[in-house]
C-alpha positions as CSV (number, residue, x, y, z in Angstrom):
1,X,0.0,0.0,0.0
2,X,1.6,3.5,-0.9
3,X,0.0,5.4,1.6
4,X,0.0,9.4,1.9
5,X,-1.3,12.6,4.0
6,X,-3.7,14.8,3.2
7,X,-7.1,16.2,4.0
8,X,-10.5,14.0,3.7
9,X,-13.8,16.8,3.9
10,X,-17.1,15.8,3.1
11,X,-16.2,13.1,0.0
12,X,-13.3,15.7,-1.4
13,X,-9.5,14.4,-0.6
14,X,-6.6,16.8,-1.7
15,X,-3.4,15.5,-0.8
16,X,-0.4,17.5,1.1
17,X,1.3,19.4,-1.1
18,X,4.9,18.4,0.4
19,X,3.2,15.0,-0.2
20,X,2.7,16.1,-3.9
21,X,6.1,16.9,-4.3
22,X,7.1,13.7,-3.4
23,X,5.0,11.8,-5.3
24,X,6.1,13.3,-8.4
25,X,9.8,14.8,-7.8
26,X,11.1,12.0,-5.7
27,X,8.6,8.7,-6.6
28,X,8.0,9.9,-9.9
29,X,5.0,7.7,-9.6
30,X,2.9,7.6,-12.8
31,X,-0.8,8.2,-13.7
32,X,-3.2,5.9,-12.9
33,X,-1.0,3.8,-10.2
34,X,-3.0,2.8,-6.6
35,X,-2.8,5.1,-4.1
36,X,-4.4,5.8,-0.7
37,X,-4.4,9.3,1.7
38,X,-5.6,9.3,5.1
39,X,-5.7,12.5,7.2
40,X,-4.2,10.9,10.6
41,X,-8.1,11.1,12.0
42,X,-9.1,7.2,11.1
43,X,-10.2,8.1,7.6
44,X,-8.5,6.6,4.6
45,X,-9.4,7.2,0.9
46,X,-8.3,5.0,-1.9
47,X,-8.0,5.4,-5.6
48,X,-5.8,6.3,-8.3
49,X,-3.5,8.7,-9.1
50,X,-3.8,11.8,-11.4
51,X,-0.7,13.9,-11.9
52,X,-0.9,17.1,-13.9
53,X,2.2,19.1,-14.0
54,X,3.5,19.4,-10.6
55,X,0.2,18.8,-9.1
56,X,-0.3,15.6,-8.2
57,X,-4.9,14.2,-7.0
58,X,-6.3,11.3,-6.5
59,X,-9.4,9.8,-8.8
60,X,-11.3,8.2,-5.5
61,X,-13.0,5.1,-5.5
62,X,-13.5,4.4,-2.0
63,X,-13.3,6.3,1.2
64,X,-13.0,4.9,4.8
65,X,-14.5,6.8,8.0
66,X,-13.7,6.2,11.4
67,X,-11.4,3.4,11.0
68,X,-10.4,1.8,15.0
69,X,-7.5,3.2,16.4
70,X,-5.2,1.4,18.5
71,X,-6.1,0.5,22.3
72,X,-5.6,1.1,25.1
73,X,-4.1,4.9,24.5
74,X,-0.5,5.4,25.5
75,X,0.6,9.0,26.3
76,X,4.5,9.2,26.8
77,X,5.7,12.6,28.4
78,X,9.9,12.8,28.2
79,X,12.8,14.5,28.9
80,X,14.9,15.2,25.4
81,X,18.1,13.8,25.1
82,X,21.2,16.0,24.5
83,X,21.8,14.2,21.3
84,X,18.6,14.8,19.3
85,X,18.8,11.9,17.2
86,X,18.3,9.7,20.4
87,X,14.8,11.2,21.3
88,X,13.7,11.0,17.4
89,X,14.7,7.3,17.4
90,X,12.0,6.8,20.5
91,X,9.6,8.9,18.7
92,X,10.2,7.0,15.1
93,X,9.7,3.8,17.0
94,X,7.3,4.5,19.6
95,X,4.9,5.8,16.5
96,X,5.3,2.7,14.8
97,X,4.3,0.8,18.0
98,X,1.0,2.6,18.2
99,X,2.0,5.6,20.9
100,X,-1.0,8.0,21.1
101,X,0.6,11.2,22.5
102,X,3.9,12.3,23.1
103,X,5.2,15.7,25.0
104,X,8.4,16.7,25.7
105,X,9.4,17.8,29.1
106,X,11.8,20.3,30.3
107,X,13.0,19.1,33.7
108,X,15.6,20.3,35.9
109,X,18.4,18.3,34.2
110,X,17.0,18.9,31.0
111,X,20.5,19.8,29.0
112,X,19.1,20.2,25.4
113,X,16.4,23.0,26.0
114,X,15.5,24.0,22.2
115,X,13.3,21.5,20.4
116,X,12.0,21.8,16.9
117,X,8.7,20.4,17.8
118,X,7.7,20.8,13.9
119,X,10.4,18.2,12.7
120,X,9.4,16.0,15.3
121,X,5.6,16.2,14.0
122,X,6.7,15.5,10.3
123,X,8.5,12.4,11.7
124,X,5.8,11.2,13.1
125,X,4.0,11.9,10.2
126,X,6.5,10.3,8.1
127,X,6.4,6.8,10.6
128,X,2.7,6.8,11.0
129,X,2.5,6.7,6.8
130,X,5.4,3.7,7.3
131,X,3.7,1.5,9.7
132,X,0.3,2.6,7.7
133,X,-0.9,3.7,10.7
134,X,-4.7,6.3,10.1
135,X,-4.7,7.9,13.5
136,X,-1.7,9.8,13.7
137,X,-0.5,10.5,17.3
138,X,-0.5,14.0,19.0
139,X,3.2,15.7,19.6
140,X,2.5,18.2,22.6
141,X,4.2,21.6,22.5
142,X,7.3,21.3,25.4
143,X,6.0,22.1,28.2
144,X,7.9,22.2,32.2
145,X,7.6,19.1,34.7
146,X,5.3,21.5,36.7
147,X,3.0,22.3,34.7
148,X,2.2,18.9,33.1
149,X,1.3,17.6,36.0
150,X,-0.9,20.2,36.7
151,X,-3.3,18.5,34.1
152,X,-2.8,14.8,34.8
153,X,-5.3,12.7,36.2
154,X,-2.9,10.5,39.0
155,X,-5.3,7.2,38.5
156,X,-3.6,7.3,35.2
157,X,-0.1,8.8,35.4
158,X,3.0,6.4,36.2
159,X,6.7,7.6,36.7
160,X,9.5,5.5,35.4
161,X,12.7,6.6,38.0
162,X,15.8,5.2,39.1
163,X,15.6,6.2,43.6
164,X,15.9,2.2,44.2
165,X,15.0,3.7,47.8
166,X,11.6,4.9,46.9
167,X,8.9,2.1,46.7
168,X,8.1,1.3,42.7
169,X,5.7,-1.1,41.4
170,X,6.8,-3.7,39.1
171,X,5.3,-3.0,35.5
172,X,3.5,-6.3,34.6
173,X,1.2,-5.4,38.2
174,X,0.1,-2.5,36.6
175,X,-3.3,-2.5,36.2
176,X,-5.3,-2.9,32.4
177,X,-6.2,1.0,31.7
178,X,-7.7,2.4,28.7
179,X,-5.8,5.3,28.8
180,X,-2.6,5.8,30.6
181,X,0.3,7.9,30.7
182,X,4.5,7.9,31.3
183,X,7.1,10.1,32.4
184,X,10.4,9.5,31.4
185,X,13.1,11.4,32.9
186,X,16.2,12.9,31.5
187,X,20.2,11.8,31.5
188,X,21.1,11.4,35.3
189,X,17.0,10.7,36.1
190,X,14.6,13.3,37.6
191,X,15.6,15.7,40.9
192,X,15.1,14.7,44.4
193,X,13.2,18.0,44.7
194,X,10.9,16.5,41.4
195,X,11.1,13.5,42.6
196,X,9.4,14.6,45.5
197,X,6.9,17.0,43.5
198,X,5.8,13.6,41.3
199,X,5.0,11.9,44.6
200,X,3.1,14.7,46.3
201,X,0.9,14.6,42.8
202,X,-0.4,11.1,43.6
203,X,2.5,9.8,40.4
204,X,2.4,6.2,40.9
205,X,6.7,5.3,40.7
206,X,7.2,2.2,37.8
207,X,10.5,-0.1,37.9
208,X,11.2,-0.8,34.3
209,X,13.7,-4.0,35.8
210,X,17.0,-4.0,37.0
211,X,19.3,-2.7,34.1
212,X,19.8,1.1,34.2
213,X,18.0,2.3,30.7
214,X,18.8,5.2,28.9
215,X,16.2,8.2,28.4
216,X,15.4,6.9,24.6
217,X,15.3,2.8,25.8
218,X,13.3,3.3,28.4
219,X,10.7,5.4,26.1
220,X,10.7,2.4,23.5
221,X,10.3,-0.2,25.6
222,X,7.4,1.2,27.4
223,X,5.8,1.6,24.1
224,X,6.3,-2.5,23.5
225,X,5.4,-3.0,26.6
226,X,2.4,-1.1,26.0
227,X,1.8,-3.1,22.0
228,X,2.5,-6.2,23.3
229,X,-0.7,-5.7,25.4
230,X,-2.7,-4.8,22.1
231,X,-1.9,-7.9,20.6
């Protein structure tokens, strides 16, 4: 399936132009081939390609509404990595394993402070269309420790730390939630003073085992974790 972005209204379905370009600079697909566009909401429209010039529609033949999304929702909030390319490798993955939301946080520690949230939106973009995926996940704005938790609902929140001297609940006894959410800390973990702000919040602490995972790792394999329970 060659599957692109775009927008589906009311039976009309023009594709992205970024998406256009592609199509015919870089794919130099031809008229008439199968093609499908979904706008990330869990619609999907299929049909064949017209290209005129360096515009590039689609003839529809069939269109998809309200496709099911993937279940139970995983939101994962995290602290960016000083090396970029670590915290897109979470996000490429963690999209491809069905991830719902994702937020950066800006904690204490936080070394890396400027994000280009945009490029991390066209990558998931770009994985979601990989792992033909038609509900693309939400990437928050950054926002500060603080004030996310400001907005959490505790039931649902877990914290995945490394204070082996503060009580954490094994992952597999977590209970089955249809929506919950993760904060992953940044290089050299969360503060004591967060720490203690997390607990004070009702933030349920999570061991993720005994090895000692990097920011990125930990992020992915919550997000397994998290698809092997959707299988």
């Amino acid at each position: 399936m060659k599957l692109f972005f775009g927008e589906i209204n009311n039976g009309e379905v023009i594709i992205n132009d970024e998406e256009q370009q592609h199509i015919v600079k870089v794919l130099r697909m031809k008229n008439g081939e199968e093609i499908h566009v979904t706008d990330g909401k869990g619609n999907l429209a299929s049909g064949t390609l017209l290209i005129g010039g360096k515009k590039a529609e689609i003839e529809v033949s069939e269109i998809k509404t309200a496709l099911p999304d993937f279940d139970p929702k995983l939101h994962i909030a995290i602290a960016p990595t000083k090396n970029i390319d670590r915290i897109e490798f979470f996000v490429e993955k963690a999209v491809e394993m069905g991830i719902s939301e994702i937020t950066i946080l800006q904690t204490e520690k936080t070394e890396r402070k400027n994000i280009n949230i945009e490029k991390i939106r066209k990558q998931a973009v770009a994985a979601s269309k990989q792992s033909l995926r038609f509900h693309f996940p939400v990437i928050h704005d950054t926002i500060k420790l603080t004030d996310f938790l400001k907005n959490i609902d505790p039931e649902h929140t877990f914290v995945a730390h490394c204070h082996e001297n503060l009580e954490r609940t094994e992952l597999k006894d977590i209970p089955s939630l249809e929506q919950i959410t993760f904060l992953i800390g940044p290089e050299g973990d969360f503060s004591g003073k967060e720490i203690q702000f997390l607990s004070d919040s009702n933030v349920k602490a999570v061991s993720l085992g005994n090895q000692r995972l990097r920011t990125e790792t930990a992020g992915v394999f919550v997000a397994a974790w998290n698809y092997f329970k959707m299988m």
